[in-house]
C-alpha positions in Angstrom: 122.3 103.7 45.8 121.5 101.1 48.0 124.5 99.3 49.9 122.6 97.3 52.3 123.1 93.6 51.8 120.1 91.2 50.9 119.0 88.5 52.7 120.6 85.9 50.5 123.9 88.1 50.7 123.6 88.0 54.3 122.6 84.3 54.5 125.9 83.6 52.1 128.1 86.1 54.4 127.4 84.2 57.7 128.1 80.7 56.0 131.0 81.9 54.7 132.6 83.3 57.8 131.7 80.1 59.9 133.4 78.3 56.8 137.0 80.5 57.3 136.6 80.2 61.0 136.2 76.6 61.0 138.0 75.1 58.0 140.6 77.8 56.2 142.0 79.5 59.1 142.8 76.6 60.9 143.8 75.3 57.9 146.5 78.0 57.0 149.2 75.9 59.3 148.6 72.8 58.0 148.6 73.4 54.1 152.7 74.8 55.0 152.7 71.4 57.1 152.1 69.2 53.9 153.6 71.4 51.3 157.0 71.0 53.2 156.3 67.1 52.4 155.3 67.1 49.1 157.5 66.1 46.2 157.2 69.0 44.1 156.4 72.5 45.6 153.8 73.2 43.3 151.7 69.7 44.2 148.1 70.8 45.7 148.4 70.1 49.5 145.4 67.2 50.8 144.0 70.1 53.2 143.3 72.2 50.0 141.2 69.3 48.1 139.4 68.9 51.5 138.8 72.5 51.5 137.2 72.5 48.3 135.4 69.2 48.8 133.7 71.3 52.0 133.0 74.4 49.9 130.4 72.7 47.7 129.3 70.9 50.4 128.2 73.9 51.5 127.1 75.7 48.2 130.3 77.9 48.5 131.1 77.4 44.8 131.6 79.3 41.4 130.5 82.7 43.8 131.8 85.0 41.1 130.1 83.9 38.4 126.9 86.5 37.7 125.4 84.1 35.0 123.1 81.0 36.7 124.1 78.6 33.9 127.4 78.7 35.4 127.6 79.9 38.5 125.8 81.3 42.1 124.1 83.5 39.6 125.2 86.5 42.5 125.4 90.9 40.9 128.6 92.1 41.3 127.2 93.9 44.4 126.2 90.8 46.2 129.1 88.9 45.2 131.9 92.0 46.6 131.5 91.4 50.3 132.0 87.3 50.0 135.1 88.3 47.8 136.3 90.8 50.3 136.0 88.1 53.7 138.1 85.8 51.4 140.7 88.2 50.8 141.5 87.4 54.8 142.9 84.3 53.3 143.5 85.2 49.8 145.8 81.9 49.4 143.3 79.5 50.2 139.8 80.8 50.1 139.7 81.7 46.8 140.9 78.5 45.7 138.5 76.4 48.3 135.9 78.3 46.8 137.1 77.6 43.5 137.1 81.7 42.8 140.4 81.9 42.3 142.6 83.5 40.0 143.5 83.1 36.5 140.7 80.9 37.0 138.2 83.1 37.2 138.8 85.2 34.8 139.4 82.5 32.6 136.0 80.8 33.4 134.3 84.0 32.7 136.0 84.5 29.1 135.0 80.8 28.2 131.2 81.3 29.1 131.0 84.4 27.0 133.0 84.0 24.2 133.9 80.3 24.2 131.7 78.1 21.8 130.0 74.9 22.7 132.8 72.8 22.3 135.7 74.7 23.3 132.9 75.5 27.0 132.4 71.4 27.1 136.1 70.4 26.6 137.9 73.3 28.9 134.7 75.5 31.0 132.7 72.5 32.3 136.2 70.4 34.1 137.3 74.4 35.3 133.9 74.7 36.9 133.9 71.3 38.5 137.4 72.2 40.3 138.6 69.7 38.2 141.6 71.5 36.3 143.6 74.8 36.4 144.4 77.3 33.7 146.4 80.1 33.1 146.1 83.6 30.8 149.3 84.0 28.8 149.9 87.6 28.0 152.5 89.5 29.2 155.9 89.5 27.6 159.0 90.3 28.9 160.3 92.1 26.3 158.3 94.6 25.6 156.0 96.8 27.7 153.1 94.9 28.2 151.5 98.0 29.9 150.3 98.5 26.2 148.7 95.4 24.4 149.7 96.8 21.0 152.9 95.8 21.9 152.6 92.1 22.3 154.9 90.3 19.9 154.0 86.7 20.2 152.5 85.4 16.5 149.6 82.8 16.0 149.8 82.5 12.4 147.2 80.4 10.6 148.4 77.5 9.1 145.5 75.4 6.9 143.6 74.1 9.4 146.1 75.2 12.7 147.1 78.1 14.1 150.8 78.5 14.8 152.3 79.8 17.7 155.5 81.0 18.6 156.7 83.9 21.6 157.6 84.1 24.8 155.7 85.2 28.1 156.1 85.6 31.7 154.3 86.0 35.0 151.9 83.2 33.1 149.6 82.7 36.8 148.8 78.8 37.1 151.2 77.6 35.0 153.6 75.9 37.6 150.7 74.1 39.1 150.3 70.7 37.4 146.8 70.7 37.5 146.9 73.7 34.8 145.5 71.6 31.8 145.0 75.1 29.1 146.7 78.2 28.7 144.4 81.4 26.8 147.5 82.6 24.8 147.2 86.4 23.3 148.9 87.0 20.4 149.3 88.6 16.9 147.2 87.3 14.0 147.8 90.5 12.0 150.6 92.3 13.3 150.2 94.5 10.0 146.8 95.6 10.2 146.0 99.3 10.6 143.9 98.9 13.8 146.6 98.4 16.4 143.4 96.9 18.3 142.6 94.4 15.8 145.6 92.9 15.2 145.5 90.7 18.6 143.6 86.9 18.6 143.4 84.7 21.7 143.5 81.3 21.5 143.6 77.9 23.4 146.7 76.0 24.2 146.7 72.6 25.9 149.7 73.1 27.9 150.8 69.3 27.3 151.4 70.6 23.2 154.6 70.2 21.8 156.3 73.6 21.5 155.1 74.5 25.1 158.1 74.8 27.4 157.3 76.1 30.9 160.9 77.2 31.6 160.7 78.9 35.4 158.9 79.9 37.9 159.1 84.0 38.5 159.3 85.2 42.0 157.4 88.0 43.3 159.7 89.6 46.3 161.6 86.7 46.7 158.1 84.7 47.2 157.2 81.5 44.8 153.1 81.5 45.2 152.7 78.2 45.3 148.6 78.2 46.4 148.0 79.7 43.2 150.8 77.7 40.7 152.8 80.2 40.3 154.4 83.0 37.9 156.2 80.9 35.1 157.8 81.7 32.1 156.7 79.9 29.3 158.4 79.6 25.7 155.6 78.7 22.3 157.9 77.4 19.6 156.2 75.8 16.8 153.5 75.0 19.2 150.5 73.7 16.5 146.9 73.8 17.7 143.4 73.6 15.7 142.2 76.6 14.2 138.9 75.5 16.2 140.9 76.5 19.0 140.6 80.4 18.2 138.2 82.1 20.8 136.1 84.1 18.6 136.9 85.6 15.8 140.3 87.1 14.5 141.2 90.1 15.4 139.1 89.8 18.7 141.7 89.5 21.2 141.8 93.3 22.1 138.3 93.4 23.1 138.0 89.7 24.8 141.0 90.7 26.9 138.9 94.3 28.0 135.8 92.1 28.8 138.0 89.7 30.6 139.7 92.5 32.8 136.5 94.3 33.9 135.7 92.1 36.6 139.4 90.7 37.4 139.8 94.2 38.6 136.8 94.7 40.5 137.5 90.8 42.7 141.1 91.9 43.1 139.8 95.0 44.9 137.0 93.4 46.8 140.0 90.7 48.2 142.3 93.7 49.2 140.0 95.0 51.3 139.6 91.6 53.4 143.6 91.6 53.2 143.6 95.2 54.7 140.9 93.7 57.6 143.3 91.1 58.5 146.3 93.0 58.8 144.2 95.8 61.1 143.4 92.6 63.2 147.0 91.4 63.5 147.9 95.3 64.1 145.5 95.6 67.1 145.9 92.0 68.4 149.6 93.3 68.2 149.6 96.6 70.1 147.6 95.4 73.0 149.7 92.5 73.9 153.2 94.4 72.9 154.8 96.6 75.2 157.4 99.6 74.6 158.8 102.0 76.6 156.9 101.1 79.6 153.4 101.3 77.4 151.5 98.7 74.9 152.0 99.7 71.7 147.9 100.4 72.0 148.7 103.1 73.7 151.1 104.8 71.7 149.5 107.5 69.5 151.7 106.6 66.4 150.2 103.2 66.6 146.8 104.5 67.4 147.0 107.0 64.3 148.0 104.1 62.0 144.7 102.2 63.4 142.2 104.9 62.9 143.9 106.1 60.0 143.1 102.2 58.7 139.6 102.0 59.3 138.8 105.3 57.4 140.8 104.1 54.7 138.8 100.7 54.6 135.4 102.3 55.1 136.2 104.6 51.8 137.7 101.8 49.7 134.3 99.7 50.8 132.2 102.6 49.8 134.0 103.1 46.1 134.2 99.1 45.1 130.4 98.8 46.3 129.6 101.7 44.2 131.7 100.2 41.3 130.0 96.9 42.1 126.7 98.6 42.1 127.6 100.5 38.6 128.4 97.3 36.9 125.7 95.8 37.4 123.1 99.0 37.0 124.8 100.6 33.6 127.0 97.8 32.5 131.5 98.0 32.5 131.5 100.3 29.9 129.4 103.0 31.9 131.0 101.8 35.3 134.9 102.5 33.6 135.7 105.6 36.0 134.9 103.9 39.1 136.7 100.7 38.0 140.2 102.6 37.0 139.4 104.2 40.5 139.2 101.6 42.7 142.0 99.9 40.7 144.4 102.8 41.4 143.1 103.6 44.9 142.9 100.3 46.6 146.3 98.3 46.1 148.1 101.8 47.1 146.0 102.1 50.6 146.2 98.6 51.3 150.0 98.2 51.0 150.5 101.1 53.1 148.1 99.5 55.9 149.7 96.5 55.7 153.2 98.2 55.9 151.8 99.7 59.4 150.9 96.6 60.3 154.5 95.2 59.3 156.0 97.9 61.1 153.9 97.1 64.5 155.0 93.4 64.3 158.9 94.7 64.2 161.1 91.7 63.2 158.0 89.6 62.7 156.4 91.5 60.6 159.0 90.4 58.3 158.9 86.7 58.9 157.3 83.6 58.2 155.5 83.5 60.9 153.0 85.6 60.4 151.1 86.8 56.9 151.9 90.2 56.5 155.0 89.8 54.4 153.2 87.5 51.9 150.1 89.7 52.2 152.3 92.9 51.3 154.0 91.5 48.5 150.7 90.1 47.2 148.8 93.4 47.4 152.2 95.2 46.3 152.2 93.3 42.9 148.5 94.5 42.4 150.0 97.6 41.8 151.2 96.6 38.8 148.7 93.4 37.2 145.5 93.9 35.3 147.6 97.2 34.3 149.9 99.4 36.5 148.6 102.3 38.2 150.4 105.1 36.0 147.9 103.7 32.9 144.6 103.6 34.6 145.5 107.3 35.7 146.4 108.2 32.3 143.3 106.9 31.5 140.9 108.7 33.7 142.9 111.9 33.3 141.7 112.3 29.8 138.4 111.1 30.6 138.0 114.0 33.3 139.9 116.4 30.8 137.3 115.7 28.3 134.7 117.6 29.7 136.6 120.7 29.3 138.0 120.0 25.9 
């Protein structure tokens, strides 16, 4: 295993750090500026179109996309360290670079199991930056921890699909630039295969039926950057049946497919958040004095800051590895790492950032500087693309297997 970066890895790296030196960061201030002004909360601040308009100046655009047609046409390995620098800023980069989520993931599901027209009408304007989306699966209701469980029904109907349910935590739907929700629900909540029963299918949120009720907060925070966490009712919402994303009965193994990757990006961008909040820590303790010392000189501080930089080097180590396994043997023969990294890296980041919090004091907890925002972000991860407690499950059996 080979971890050293490429040439055209390196040459993307250093064009993307002058880009978040001189357009994001500086940026950061003014996007709260202009959202403060804006008539709805959930309106796109100017500085983030000018962002993006800047990013494909620069060929910073679709970066996560591993197929050319599409995309940079980067492995997953070349693509992990540009994820993880815009993980310093994961509210804006990832949007200015248009590899944000639900998008992504979205983008990627369309490209491999959209068809032609469903990839002109909703891929193609996604690509271009031109329109949001959001991924409609989990349900307050039940546990959505376990797909099988999802109650919403898309019934077939002639030539329509009907859909009626309820979901929450829908990412992008607040933002009203989100033109399509990918709903998941049951086509055959009868059939024998629990794992065949699910379909996914397109919803132009404009439909009748489609009530975006609320917007969830996560800790108290409303994440505007990426439109929100809304709750969104389907009552007798009627689509096409053309709308269906492959075949009935797909939805199980779409959503696996989908999730693969979604993991891996989220993981690369924690490890940029964990680098910014070491920065902010040390920046902290050297200008911060207690007890007639800096806080640098403290050796509880000190032990959080080495303790941090082991912790990042490791996490690095296992998503290029999981990076490097994707793209070698495939998802399927990268699973391990990816439940690893998925369990590991939100649960060492969020206690790094809590250091970080706790070295900032009152601060830490404020407005006026990231850490809250990044700890609550990286604290959700915990739970989304699947909580911790089933990826370990998961692995457990795997590893138990061999003895079995």
């Amino acid at each position: 295993m080979d971890f050293a970066y490429d040439a055209h890895t390196e040459e993307l790296r250093a064009k993307l750090l002058a880009f978040m030196d001189e357009h994001v960061h500086p940026a950061e201030a003014v996007a709260e500026e202009q959202r403060a002004l804006l008539a709805s909360p959930w309106d796109t601040p100017a500085v983030v179109e000018e962002l993006k308009a800047e990013a494909k100046r620069q060929g910073l655009w679709n970066l996560f996309l591993p197929d050319a047609e599409y995309g940079a046409g980067l492995t997953n390995l070349q693509y992990a360290p540009l994820a993880e620098i815009t993980g310093r800023s994961p509210h804006l980069a990832p949007t200015a670079l248009n590899c944000a989520a639900p998008d992504t993931g979205n983008m990627e599901l369309l490209a491999q199991f959209g068809d032609e027209a469903q990839k002109k009408q909703w891929l193609e304007p996604l690509l271009a930056g031109e329109i949001r989306s959001a991924f409609a699966m989990t349900e307050p209701e039940v546990a959505s921890s376990d797909a099988t469980n999802i109650e919403t029904r898309i019934r077939r109907d002639g030539d329509s699909y009907v859909v009626d349910g309820r979901k929450w935590y829908i990412s992008g739907a607040m933002n009203p630039d989100c033109k399509i929700l990918i709903v998941m629900g049951k086509t055959d909540p009868d059939g024998a295969d629990p794992r065949r029963q699910q379909s996914m299918i397109l919803v132009p949120r404009d439909t009748p039926g489609v009530e975006v009720r609320r917007a969830m907060r996560v800790y108290g925070y409303e994440d505007h950057y990426h439109g929100g966490h809304a709750e969104v009712v389907f009552e007798g919402v009627r689509v096409p049946a053309a709308n269906l994303i492959g075949e009935e009965g797909g939805g199980f193994a779409i959503a696996q497919a989908r999730l693969g990757p979604g993991r891996i990006h989220h993981c690369m961008r924690l490890i940029g958040m964990a680098e910014r909040a070491v920065e902010l820590m040390c920046r902290r303790a050297v200008t911060r004095t207690a007890f007639g010392k800096t806080l640098a000189q403290q050796g509880v501080v000190q032990n959080w800051i080495a303790d941090a930089r082991v912790t990042i080097e490791q996490l690095r180590l296992l998503v290029l590895k999981t990076a490097w396994l994707m793209d070698t043997v495939g998802n399927r023969g990268a699973h391990t790492e990816i439940q690893a990294i998925k369990i590991a890296t939100p649960r060492a980041v969020v206690d790094i950032i809590d250091k970080a919090v706790q070295a900032h004091g009152a601060g830490g907890v404020s407005q006026d500087f990231p850490l809250a925002e990044l700890w609550a972000a990286a604290r959700t991860l915990k739970l989304a693309d699947g909580p911790d407690e089933v990826h370990q499950r998961s692995l457990a059996r795997r590893e138990l297997k061999k003895y079995l």
